[in-house]
KOLGU-470202 format. One record per residue: residue number from 0; x, y, z of N, C-alpha, C, O, CB in turn. Coordinates in pm, whole numbers, plus 50000, padded with zeros to 5 digits. Each point is the difference from the previous one (the first is absolute). Glycine has a CB too. Layout:
BEGIN
+-----+-------+-------+-------+-------+-------+-------+-------+-------+-------+-------+-------+-------+-------+-------+-------+
! num !   n.X !   n.Y !   n.Z !  ca.X !  ca.Y !  ca.Z !   c.X !   c.Y !   c.Z !   o.X !   o.Y !   o.Z !  cb.X !  cb.Y !  cb.Z !
+-----+-------+-------+-------+-------+-------+-------+-------+-------+-------+-------+-------+-------+-------+-------+-------+
! NUM !     X !     Y !     Z !     X !     Y !     Z !     X !     Y !     Z !     X !     Y !     Z !     X !     Y !     Z !
...
+-----+-------+-------+-------+-------+-------+-------+-------+-------+-------+-------+-------+-------+-------+-------+-------+
***
This chain:
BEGIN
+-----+-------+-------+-------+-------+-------+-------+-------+-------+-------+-------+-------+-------+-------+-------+-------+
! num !   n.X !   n.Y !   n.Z !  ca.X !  ca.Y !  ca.Z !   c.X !   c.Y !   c.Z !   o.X !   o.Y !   o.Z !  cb.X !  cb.Y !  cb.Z !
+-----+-------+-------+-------+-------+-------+-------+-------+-------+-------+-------+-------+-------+-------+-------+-------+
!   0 ! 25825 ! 93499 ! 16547 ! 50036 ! 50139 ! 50021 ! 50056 ! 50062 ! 49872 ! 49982 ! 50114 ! 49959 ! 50062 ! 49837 ! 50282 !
!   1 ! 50058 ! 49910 ! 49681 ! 50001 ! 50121 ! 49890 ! 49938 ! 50029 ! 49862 ! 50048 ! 50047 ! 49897 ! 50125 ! 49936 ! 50209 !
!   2 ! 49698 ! 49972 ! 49927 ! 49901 ! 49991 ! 49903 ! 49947 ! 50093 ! 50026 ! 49993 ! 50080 ! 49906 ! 49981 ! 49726 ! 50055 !
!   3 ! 49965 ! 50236 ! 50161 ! 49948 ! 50076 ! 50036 ! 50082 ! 50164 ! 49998 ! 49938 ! 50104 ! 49979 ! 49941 ! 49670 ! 50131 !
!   4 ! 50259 ! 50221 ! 49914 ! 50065 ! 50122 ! 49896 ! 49988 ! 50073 ! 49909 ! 49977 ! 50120 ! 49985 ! 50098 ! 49796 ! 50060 !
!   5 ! 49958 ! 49931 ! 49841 ! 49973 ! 50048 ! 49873 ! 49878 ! 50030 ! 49962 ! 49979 ! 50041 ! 49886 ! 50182 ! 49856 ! 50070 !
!   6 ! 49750 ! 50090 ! 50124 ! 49867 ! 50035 ! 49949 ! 49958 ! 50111 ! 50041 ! 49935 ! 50059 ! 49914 ! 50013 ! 49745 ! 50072 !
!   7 ! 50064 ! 50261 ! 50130 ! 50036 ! 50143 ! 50047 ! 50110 ! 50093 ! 49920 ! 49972 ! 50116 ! 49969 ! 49971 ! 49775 ! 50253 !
!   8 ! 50181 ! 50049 ! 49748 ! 50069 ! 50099 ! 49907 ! 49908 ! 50000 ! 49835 ! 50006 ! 50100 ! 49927 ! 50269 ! 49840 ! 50222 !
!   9 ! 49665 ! 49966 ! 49821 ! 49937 ! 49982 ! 49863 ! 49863 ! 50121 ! 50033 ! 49983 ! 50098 ! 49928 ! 50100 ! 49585 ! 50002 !
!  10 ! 49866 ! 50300 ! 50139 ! 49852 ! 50098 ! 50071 ! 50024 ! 50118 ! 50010 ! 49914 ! 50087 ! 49984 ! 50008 ! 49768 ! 50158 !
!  11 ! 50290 ! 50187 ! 49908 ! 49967 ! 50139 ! 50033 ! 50099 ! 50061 ! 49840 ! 50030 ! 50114 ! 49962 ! 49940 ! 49883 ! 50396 !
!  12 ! 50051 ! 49891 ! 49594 ! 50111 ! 50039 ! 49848 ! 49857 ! 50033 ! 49949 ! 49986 ! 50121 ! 50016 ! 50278 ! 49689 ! 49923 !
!  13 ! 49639 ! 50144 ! 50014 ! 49865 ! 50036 ! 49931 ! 49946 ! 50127 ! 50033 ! 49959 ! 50077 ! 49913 ! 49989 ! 49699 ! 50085 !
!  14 ! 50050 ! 50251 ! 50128 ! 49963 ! 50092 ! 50099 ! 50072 ! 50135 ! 49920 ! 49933 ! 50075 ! 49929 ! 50054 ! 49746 ! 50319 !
!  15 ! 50113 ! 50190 ! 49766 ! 50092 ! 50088 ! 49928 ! 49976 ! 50033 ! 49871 ! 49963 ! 50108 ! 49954 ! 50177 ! 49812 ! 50174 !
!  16 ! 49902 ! 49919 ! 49787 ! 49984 ! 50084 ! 49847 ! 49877 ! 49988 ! 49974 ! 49992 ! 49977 ! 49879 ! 50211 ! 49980 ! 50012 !
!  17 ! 49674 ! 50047 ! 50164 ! 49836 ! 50003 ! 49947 ! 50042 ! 50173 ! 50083 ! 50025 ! 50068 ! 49900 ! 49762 ! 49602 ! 50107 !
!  18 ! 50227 ! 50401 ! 50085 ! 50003 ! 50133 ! 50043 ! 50115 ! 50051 ! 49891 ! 49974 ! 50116 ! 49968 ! 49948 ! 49849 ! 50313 !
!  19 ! 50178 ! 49992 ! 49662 ! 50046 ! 50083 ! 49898 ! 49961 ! 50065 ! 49853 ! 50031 ! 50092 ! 49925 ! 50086 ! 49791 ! 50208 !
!  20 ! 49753 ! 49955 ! 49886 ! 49957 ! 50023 ! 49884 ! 49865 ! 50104 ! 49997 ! 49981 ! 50080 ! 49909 ! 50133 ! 49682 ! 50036 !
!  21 ! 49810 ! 50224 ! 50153 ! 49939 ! 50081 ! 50033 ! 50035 ! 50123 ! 49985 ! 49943 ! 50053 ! 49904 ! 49999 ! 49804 ! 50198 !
!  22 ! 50142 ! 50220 ! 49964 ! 50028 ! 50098 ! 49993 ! 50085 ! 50065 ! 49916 ! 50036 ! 50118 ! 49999 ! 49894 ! 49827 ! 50166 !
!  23 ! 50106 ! 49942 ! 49745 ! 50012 ! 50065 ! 49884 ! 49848 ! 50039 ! 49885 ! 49970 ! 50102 ! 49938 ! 50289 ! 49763 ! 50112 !
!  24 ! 49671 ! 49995 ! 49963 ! 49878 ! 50065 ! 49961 ! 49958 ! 50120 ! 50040 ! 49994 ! 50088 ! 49914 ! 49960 ! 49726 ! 50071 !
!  25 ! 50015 ! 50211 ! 50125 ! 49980 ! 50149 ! 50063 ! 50055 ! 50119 ! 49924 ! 49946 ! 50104 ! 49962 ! 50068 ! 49787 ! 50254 !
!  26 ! 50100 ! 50067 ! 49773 ! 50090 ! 50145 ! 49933 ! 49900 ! 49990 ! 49855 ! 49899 ! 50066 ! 49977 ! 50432 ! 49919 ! 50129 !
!  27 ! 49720 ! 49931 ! 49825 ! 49924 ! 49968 ! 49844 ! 49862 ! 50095 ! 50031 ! 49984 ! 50107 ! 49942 ! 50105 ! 49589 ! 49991 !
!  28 ! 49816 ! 50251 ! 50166 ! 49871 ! 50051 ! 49959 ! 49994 ! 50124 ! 50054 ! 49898 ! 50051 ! 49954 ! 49993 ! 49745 ! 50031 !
!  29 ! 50176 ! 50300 ! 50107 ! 50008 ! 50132 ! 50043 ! 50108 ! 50080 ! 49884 ! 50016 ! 50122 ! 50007 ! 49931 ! 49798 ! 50276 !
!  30 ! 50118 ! 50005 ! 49620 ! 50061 ! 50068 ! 49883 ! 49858 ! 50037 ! 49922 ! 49960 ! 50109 ! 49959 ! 50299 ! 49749 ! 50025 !
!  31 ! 49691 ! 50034 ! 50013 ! 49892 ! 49989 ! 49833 ! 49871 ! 50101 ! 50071 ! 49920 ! 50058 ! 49927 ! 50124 ! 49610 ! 49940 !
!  32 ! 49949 ! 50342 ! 50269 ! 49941 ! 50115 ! 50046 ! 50005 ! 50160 ! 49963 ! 49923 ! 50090 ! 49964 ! 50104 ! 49740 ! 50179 !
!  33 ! 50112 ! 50149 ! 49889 ! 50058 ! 50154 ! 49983 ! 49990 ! 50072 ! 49865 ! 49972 ! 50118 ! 49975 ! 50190 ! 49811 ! 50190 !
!  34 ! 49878 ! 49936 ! 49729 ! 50004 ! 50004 ! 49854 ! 49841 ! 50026 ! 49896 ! 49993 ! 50021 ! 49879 ! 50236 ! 49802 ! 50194 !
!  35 ! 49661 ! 50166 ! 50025 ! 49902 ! 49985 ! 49958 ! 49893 ! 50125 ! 50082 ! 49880 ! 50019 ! 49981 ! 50205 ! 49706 ! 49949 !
!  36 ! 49998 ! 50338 ! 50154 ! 49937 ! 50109 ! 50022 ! 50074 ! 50136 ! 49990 ! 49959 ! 50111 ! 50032 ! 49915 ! 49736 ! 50091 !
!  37 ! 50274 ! 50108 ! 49814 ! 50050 ! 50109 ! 49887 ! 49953 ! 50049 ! 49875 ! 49999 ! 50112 ! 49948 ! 50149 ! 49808 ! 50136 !
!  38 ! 49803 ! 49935 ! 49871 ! 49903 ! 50023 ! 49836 ! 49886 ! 50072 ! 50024 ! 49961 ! 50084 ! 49918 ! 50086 ! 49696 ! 49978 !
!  39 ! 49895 ! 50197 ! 50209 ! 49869 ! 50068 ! 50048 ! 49882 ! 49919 ! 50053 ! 49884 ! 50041 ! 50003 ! 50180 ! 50115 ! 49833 !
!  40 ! 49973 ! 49738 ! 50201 ! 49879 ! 49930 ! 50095 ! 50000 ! 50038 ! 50140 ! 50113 ! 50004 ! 50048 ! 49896 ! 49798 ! 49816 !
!  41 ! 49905 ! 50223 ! 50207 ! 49943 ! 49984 ! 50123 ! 50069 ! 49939 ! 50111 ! 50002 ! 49884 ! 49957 ! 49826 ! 50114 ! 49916 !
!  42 ! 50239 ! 49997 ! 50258 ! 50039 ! 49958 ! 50042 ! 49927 ! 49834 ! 50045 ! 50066 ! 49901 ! 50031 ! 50038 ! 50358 ! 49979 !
!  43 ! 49737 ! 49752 ! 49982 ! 49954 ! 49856 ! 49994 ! 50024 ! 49930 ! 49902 ! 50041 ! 49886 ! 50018 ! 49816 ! 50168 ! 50090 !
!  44 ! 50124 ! 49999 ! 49757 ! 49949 ! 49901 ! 49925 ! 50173 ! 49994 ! 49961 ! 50012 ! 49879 ! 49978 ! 49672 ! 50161 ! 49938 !
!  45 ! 50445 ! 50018 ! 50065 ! 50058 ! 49982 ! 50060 ! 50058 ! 49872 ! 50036 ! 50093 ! 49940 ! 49947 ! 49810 ! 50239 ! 50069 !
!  46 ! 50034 ! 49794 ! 50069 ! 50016 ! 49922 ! 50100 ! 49959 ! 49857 ! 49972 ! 50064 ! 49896 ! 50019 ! 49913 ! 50302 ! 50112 !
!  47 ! 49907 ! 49822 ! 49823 ! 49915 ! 49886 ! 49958 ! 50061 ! 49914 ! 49879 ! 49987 ! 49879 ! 49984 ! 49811 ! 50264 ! 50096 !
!  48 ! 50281 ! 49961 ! 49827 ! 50072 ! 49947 ! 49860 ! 50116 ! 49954 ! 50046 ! 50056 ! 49917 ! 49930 ! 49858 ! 50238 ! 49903 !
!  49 ! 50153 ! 49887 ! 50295 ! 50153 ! 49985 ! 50023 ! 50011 ! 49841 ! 50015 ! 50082 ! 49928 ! 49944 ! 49967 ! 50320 ! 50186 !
!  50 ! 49843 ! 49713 ! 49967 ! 49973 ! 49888 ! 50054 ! 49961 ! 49906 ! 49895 ! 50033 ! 49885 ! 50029 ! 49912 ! 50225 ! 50175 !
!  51 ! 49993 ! 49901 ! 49677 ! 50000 ! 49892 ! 49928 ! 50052 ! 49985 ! 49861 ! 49976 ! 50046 ! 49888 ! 49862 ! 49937 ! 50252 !
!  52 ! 50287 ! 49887 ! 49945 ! 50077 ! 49992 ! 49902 ! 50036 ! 49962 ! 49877 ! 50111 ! 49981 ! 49949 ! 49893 ! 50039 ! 50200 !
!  53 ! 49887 ! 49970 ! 49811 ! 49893 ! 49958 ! 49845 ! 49987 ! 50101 ! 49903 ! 49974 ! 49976 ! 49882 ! 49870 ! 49892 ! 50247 !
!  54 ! 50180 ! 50292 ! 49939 ! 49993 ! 50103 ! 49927 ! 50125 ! 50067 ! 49969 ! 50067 ! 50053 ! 50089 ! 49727 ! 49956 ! 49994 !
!  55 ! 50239 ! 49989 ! 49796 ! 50100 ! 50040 ! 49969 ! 50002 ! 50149 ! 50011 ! 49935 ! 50076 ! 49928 ! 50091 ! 49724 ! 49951 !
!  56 ! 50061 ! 50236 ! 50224 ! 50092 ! 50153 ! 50018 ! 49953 ! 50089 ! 49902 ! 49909 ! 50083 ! 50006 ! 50312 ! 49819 ! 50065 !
!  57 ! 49910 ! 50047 ! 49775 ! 49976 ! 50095 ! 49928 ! 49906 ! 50018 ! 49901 ! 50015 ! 50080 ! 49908 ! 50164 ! 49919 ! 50154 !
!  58 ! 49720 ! 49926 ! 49955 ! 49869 ! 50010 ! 49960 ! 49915 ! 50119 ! 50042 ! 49935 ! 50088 ! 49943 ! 50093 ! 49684 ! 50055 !
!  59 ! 50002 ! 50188 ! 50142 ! 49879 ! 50079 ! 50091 ! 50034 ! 50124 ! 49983 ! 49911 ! 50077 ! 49966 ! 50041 ! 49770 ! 50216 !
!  60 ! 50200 ! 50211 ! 49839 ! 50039 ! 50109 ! 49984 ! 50016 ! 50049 ! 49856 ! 50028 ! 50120 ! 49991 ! 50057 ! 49836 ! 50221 !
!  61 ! 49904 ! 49977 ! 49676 ! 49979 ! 50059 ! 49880 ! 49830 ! 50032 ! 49940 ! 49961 ! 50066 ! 49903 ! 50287 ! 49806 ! 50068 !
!  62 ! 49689 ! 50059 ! 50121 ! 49904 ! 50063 ! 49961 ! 49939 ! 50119 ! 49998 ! 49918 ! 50058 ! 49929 ! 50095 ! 49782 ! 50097 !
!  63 ! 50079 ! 50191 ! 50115 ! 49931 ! 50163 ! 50052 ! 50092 ! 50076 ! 49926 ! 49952 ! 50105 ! 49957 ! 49960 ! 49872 ! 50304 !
!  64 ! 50220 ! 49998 ! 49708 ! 50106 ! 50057 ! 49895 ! 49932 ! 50036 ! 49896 ! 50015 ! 50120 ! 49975 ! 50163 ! 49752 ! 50081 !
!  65 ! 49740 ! 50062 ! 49860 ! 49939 ! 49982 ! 49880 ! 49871 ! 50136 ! 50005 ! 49970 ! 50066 ! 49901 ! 50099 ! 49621 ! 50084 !
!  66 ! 49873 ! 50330 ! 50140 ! 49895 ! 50100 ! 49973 ! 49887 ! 49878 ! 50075 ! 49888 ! 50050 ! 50012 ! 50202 ! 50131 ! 49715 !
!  67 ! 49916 ! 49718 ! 50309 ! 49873 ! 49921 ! 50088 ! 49981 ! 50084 ! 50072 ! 50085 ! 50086 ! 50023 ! 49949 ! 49696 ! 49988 !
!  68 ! 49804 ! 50217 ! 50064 ! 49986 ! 50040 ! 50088 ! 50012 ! 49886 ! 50111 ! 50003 ! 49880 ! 49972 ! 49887 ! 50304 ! 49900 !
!  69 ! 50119 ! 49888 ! 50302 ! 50051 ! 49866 ! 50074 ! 49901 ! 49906 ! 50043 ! 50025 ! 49892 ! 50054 ! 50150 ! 50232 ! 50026 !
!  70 ! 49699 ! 49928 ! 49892 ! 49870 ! 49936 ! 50026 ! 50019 ! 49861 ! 49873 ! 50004 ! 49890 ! 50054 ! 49824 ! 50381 ! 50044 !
!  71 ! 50178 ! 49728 ! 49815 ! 49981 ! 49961 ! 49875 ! 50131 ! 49876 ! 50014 ! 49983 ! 49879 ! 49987 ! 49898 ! 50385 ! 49876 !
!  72 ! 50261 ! 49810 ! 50169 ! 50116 ! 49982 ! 49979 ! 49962 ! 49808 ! 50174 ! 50020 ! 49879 ! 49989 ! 50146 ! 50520 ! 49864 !
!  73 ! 49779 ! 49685 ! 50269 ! 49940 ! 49897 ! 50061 ! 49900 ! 49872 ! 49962 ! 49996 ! 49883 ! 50038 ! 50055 ! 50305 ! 50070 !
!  74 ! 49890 ! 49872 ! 49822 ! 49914 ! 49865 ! 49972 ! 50008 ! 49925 ! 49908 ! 49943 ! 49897 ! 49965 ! 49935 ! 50189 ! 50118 !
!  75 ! 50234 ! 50003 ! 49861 ! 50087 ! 49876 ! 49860 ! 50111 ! 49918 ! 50069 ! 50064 ! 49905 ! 49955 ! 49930 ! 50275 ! 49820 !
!  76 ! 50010 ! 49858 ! 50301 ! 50166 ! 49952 ! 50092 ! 49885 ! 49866 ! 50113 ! 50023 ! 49880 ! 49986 ! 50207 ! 50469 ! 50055 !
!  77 ! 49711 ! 49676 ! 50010 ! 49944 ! 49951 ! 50140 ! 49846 ! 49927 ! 49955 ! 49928 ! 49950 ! 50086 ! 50204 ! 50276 ! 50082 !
+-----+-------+-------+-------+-------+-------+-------+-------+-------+-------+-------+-------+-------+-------+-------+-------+
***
């Protein structure tokens, strides 16, 4: 029985901080959303850059800073 405890408190301790971490991811990628359709992307594509986290932010958003267009500024990014 008290194996079987600790293995339920270990299942629902994981449970927790994997949902904290999550949703902190969440925040992260609905920031880099917001931040990327202030510069002037699209609410998809947007979307599509927020999510991969391989693309650096202030890249993406300096490009369109710079005079990129977002077509261009996409298929250099994606």
């Amino acid at each position: 029985m008290v194996g079987q405890t600790k293995n339920l408190v270990k299942e629902i301790g994981m449970s927790a901080v994997e949902e904290v971490i999550e949703s902190e991811i969440e925040r992260v990628e609905r920031w880099r959303v917001e931040e990327l359709m202030r510069a002037g992307y699209d609410p998809l594509t947007a979307g599509q850059i927020a999510l991969r986290s391989d693309i650096d932010l202030h890249q993406a958003i300096g490009l369109l800073a710079h005079g990129c267009p977002v077509d261009l500024a996409v298929r250099i990014l994606l």
